[in-house]
C-alpha positions as CSV (number, residue, x, y, z in Angstrom):
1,X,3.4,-11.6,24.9
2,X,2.8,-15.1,23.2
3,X,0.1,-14.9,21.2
4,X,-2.5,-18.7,20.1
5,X,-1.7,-19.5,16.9
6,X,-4.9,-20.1,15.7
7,X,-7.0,-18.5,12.9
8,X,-10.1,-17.0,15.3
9,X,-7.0,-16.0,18.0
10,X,-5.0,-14.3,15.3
11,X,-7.8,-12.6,13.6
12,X,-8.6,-11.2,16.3
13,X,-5.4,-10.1,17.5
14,X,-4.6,-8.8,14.4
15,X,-7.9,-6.7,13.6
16,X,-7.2,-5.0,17.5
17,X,-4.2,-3.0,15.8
18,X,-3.3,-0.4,13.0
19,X,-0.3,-1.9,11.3
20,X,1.9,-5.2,11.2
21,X,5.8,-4.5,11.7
22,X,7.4,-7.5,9.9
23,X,11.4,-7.4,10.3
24,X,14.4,-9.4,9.5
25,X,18.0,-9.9,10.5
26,X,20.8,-10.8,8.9
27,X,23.6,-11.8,11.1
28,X,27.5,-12.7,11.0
29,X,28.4,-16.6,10.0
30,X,30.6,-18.9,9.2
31,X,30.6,-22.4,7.1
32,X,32.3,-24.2,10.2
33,X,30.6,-22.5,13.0
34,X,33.6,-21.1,14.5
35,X,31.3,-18.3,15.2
36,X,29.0,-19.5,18.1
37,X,25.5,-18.4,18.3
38,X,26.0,-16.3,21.4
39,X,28.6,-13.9,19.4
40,X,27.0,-13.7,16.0
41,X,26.7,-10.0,15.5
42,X,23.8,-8.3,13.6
43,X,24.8,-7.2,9.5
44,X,21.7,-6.2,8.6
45,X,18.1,-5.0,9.5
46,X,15.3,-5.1,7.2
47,X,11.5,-4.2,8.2
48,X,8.6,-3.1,6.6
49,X,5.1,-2.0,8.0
50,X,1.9,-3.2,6.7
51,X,-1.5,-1.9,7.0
52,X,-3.4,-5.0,8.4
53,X,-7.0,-3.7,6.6
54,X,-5.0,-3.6,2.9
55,X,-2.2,-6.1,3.9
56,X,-0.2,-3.2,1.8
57,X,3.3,-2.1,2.8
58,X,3.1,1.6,3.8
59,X,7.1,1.7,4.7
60,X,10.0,0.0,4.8
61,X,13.2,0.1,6.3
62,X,16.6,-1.4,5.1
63,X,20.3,-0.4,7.2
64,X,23.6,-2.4,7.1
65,X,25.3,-2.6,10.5
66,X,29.5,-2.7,10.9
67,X,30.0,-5.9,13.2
68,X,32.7,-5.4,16.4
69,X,33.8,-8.5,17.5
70,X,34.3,-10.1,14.1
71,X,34.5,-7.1,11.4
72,X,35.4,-9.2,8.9
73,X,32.6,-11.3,6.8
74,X,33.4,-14.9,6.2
75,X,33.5,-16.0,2.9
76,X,30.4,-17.8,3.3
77,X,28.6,-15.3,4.7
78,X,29.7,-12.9,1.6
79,X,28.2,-15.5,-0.6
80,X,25.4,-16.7,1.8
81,X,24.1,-12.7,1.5
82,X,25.3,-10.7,-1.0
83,X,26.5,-8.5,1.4
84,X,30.1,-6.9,0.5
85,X,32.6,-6.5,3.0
86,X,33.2,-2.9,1.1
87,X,29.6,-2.1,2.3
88,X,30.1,-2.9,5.9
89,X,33.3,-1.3,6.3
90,X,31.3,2.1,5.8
91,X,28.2,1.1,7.9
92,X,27.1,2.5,11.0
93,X,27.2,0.3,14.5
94,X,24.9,-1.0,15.8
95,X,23.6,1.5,18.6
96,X,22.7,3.6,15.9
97,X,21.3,1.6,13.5
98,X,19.0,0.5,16.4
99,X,18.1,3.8,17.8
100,X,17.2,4.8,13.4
101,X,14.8,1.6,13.9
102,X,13.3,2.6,17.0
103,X,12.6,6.1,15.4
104,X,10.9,4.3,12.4
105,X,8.5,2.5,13.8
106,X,4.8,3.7,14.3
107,X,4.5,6.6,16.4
108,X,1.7,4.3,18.9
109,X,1.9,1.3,20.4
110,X,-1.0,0.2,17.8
111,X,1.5,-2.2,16.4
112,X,2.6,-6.0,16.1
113,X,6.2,-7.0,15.4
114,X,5.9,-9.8,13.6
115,X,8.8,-12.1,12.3
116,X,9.8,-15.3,10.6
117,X,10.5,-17.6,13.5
118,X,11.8,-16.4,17.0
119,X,16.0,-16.1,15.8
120,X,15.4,-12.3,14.7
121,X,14.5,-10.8,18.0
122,X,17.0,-13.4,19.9
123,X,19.7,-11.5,18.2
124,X,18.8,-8.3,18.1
125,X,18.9,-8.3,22.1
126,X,22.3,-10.5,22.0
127,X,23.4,-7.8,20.1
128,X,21.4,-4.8,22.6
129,X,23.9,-6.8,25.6
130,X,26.8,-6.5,24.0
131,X,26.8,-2.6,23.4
132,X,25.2,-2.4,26.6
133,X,21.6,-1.5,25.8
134,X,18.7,-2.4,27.0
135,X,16.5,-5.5,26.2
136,X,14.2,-5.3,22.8
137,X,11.1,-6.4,24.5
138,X,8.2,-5.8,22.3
139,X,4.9,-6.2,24.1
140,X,3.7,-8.8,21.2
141,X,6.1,-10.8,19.1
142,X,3.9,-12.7,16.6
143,X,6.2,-16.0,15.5
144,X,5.5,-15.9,11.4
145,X,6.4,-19.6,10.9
146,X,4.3,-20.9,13.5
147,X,1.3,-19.5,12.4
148,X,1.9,-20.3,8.8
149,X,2.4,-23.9,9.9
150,X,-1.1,-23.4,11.5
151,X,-2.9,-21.6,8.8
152,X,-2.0,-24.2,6.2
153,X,-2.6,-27.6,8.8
154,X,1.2,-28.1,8.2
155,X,2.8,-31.4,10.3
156,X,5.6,-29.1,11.0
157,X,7.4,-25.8,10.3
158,X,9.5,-24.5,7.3
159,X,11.4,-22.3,6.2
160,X,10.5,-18.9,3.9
161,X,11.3,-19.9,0.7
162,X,9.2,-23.6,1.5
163,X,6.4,-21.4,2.2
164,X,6.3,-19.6,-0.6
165,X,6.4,-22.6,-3.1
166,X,3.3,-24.0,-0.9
167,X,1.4,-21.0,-1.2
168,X,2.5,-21.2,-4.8
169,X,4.1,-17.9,-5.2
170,X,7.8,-17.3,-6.3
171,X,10.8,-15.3,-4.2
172,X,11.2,-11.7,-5.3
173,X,14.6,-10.2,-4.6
174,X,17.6,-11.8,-3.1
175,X,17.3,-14.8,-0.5
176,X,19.4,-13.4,3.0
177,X,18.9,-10.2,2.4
178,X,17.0,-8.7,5.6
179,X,14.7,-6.1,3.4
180,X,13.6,-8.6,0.6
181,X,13.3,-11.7,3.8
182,X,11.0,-9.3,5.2
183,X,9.0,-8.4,1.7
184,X,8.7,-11.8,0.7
185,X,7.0,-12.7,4.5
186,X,4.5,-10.1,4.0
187,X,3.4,-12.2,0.8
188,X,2.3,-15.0,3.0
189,X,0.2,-13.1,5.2
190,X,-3.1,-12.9,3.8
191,X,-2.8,-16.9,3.5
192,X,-2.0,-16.4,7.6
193,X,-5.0,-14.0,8.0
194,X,-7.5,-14.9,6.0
195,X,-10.5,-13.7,7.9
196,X,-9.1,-10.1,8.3
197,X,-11.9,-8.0,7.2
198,X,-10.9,-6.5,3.5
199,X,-11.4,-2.9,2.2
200,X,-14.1,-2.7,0.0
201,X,-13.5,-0.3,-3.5
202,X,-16.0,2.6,-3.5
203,X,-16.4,5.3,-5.8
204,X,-16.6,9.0,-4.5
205,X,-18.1,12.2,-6.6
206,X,-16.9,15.4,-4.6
207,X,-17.9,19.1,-5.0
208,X,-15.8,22.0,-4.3
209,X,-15.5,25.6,-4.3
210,X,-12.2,27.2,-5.0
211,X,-11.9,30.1,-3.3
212,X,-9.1,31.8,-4.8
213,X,-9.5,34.2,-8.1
214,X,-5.6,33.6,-8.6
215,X,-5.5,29.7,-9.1
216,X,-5.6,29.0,-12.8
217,X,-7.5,25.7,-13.9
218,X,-3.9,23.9,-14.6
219,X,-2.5,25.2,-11.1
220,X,-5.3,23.8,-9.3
221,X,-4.6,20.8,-11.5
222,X,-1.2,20.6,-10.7
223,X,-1.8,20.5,-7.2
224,X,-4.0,17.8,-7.1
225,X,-2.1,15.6,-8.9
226,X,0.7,16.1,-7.0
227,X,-1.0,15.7,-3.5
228,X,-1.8,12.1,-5.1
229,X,-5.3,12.5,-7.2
230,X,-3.7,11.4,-10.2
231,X,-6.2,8.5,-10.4
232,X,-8.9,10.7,-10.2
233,X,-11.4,12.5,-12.7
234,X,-11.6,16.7,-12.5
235,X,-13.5,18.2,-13.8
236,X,-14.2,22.2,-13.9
237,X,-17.1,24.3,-14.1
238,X,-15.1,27.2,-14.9
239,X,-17.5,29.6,-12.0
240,X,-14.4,27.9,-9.4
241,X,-16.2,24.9,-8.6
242,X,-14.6,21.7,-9.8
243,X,-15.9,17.7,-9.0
244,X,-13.7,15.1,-8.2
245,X,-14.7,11.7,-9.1
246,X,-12.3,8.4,-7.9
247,X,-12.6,4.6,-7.2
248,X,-10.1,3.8,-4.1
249,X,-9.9,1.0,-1.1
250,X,-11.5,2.2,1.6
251,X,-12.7,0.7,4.9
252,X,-15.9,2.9,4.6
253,X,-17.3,4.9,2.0
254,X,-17.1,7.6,5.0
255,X,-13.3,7.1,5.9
256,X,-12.5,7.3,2.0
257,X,-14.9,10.9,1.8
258,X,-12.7,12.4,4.9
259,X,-9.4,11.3,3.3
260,X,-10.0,13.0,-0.2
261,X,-11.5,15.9,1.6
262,X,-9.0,16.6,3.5
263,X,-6.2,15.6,1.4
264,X,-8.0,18.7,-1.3
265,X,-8.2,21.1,1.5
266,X,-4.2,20.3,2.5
267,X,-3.3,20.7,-1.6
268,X,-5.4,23.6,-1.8
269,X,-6.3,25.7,1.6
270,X,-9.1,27.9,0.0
271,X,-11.0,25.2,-1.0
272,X,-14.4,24.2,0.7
273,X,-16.7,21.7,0.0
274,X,-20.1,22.3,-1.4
275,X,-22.8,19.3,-0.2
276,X,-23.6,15.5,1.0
277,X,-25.6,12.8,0.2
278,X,-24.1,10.6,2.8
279,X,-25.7,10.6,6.1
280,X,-22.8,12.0,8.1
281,X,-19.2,12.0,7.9
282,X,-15.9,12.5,10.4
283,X,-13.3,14.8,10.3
284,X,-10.6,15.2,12.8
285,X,-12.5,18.5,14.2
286,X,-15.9,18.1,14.0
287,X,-18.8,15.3,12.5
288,X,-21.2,17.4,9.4
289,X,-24.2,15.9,8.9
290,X,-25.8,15.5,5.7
291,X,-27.5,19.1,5.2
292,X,-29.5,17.5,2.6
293,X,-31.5,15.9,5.8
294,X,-31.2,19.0,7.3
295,X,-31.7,21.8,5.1
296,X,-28.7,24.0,6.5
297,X,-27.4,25.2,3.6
298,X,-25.6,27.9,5.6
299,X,-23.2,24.7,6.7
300,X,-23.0,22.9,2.8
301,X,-20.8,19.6,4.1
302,X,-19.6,17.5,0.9
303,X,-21.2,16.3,-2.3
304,X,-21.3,12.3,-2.5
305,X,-22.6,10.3,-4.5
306,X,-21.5,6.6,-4.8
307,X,-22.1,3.9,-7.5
308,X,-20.9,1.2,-9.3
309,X,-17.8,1.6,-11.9
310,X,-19.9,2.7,-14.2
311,X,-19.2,2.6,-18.3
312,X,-17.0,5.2,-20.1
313,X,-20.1,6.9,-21.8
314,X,-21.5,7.8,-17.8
315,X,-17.9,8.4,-16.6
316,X,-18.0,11.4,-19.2
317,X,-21.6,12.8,-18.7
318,X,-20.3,12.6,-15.0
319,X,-17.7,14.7,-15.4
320,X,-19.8,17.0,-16.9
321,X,-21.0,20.2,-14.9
322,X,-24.4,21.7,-16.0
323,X,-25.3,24.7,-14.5
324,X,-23.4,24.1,-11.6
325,X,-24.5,21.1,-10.5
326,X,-23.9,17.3,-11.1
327,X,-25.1,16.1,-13.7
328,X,-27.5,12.8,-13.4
329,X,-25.8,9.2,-13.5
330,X,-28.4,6.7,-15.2
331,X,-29.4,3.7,-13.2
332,X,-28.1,1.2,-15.9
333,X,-24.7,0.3,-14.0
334,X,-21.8,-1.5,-15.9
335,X,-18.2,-2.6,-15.1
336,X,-15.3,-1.5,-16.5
337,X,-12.5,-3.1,-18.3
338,X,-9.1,-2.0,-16.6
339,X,-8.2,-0.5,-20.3
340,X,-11.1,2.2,-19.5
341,X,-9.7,3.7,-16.8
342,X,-6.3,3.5,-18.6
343,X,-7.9,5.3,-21.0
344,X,-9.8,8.2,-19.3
345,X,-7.3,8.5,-16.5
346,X,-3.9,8.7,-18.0
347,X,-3.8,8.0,-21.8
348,X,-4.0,11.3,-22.7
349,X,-1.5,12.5,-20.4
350,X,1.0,10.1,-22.0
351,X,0.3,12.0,-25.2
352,X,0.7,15.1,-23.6
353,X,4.2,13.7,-23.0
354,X,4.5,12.9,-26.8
355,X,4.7,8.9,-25.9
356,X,3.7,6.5,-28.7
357,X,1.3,2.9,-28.4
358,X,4.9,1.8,-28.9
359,X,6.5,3.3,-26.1
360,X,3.9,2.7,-24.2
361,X,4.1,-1.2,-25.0
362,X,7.6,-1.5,-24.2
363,X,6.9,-0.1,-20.7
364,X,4.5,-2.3,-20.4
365,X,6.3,-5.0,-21.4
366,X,3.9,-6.2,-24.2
367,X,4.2,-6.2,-27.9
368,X,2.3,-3.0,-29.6
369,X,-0.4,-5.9,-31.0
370,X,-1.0,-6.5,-27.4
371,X,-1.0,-3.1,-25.9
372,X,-3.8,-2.2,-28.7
373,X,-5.5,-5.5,-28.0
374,X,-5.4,-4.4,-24.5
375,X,-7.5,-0.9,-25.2
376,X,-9.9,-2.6,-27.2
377,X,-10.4,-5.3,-24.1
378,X,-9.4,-8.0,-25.6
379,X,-6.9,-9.1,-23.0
380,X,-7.1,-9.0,-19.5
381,X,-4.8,-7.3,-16.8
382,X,-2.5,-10.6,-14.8
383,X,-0.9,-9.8,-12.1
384,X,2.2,-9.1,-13.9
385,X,0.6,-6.5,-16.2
386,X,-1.2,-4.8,-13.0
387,X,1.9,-4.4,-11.5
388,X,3.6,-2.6,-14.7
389,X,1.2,-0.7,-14.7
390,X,1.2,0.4,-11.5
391,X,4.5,1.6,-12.0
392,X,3.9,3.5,-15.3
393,X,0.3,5.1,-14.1
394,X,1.4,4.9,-10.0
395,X,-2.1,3.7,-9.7
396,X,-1.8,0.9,-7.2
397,X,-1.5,-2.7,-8.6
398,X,-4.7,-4.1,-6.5
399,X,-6.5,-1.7,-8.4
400,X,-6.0,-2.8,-11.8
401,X,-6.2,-6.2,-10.0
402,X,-10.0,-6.2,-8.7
403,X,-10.9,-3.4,-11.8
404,X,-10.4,-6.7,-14.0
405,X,-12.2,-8.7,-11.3
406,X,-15.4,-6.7,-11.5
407,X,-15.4,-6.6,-15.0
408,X,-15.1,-10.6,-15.2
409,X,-17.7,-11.4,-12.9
410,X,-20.3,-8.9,-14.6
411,X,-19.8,-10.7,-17.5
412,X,-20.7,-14.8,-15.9
């Protein structure tokens, strides 16, 4: 199906489904064209699949494909890609590749393929004819350029790396190459979608009970921050209760509750969570309503409580346990500077690890006069510093991104 390209038409077709596929192609060429269009053979197929509430890439997918008809790369097409005729020589066919494509995508049909320009899908099925497959026919092909060229009022359409310097952002990776092609589109979307409804950062405290005499305080540790709640705040009682607190992107502050809940219960099967302030919430199995309303303690549900980022003095009383229970968070509400949670979340773990302010500088790419400027908030986290950390802390880079946001604007 054709889709309108325009904004309300898109926007709505886009907030009707789970995930954006956005793929690539790189196919067989030559300088002089002695290669017509009609037996150009797929090289290369790049994809990745975006969430379209986050606009975040949740996969990707990268295979070289050994050509038939012409095995051997041009020259020009060597240089045009990157792509070594070494590489090919050991790379599956193309009825393979495909069928490891197929495979990879989404599970449902809630999914738009989604590419730059019409060519990529025109030579994926000249090359489906040729091995005698059938036709690549996906129910909506959303035409990338097109709706850039709408999006930004353009007179007429360009090309990726045009794009990119209109929307003033810079190519990552290597031009031709179907993976990075594919990345670098995804950049463009939110210019594409810009009334896609965003998630909104909310902050969770969770009670649970550990049911199991034989998990020490570290193993229960251990497993949490390997089923991802590295960016979180635990904190133990030390009867086998322990509270969780974290700030993540959620499209609801009840979808982000069922997430960490059941992510717990999948790292740690005895566990079982102790009350809600929320007025309901939905698992996979069954809705609990707030027993608070309710007065079934027999049926406890999940402790919630939600606020602002709040200032390092509350996180700490918050992650305090007195007598069981949570302890109160004042009403005075503050943002934090990104070097807080830096701080409170993983500094000390870097110690544990023996690392130095200097090593952890020149991971961070600053100088160590920056990186202490940086924990006494005196610099701010850019885009570029976000993204290293992200990679040192694994904490995504949006995170430090609107952390430094919040703490900006409560400060105009």
């Amino acid at each position: 199906m054709e889709p309108e390209y325009n904004s309300g038409s898109l926007n709505s077709l886009i907030n009707g489904y789970r995930h954006i596929v956005v793929v690539d192609i790189e196919h067989s060429c030559t300088e002089d064209s002695s290669i017509p269009p009609e037996a150009r053979e797929t090289i290369e197929i790049g994809a990745i699949i975006i969430d379209t509430i986050s606009l975040q890439i949740v996969d990707e997918f990268s295979r070289l494909v050994r050509p038939v008809t012409h095995p051997k790369l041009s020259q020009f097409c060597i240089e045009l890609t990157g792509i070594k005729q070494a590489e090919l020589d050991v790379a599956a066919h193309f009825p393979e590749v495909f069928a490891h494509f197929i495979d990879w995508l989404p599970n449902n049909s809630d999914y738009v393929i989604a590419t730059w320009g019409s060519y990529d899908i025109v030579q994926l099925n000249i090359d489906c004819a040729v091995h005698g497959m059938a036709a690549f026919k996906p129910s909506i092909n959303l035409n990338l350029k097109i709706a850039f060229k709408e999006a930004r009022n353009l007179k007429k359409k360009v090309g990726l790396k045009r794009a990119l310097e209109i929307a003033n952002l810079s190519y990552e990776g290597s031009h031709h190459r179907a993976l990075d092609d594919a990345k670098n589109t995804a950049k463009l979307l939110p210019l594409i979608f810009n009334d896609i409804k965003q998630p909104t950062m909310y902050e969770v405290i969770i009670k649970f009970e550990i049911n199991d005499d034989s998990l020490a305080m570290n193993e229960i540790d251990d497993s949490l921050f390997e089923a991802g709640f590295d960016d979180a705040i635990v904190s133990h009682s030390g009867d086998g209760r322990i509270v969780i607190e974290l700030s993540r992107d959620s499209a609801s502050k009840a979808d982000l509750v069922e997430s960490v809940v059941a992510d717990v219960i999948n790292a740690i099967p005895s566990a079982k969570v102790i009350r809600a302030s929320c007025d309901s919430w939905q698992t996979s199995q069954k809705q609990h309503k707030n027993p608070i309303k309710n007065n079934d303690l027999a049926n406890p549900g999940v402790d919630v409580s939600t606020s602002r980022i709040r200032s390092q003095k509350k996180i700490r009383s918050i992650a305090e346990i007195d007598g069981g229970y949570i302890v109160d968070i004042p009403n005075e509400k503050e943002m934090l500077h990104p070097a807080r949670f830096f701080e409170a979340l993983h500094l000390h773990k870097f110690r544990a690890q023996g690392l130095s302010n200097n090593d952890l500088s020149k991971r961070l790419g600053l100088s160590v006069e920056q990186f202490d400027d940086f924990l006494i908030e005196k610099i701010s986290v850019t885009l570029t510093l976000a993204k290293r950390l992200e990679t040192l802390t694994r904490m995504p880079c949006d995170f430090w991104l609107r952390s430094q946001s919040k703490f900006d604007n409560s400060r105009k």
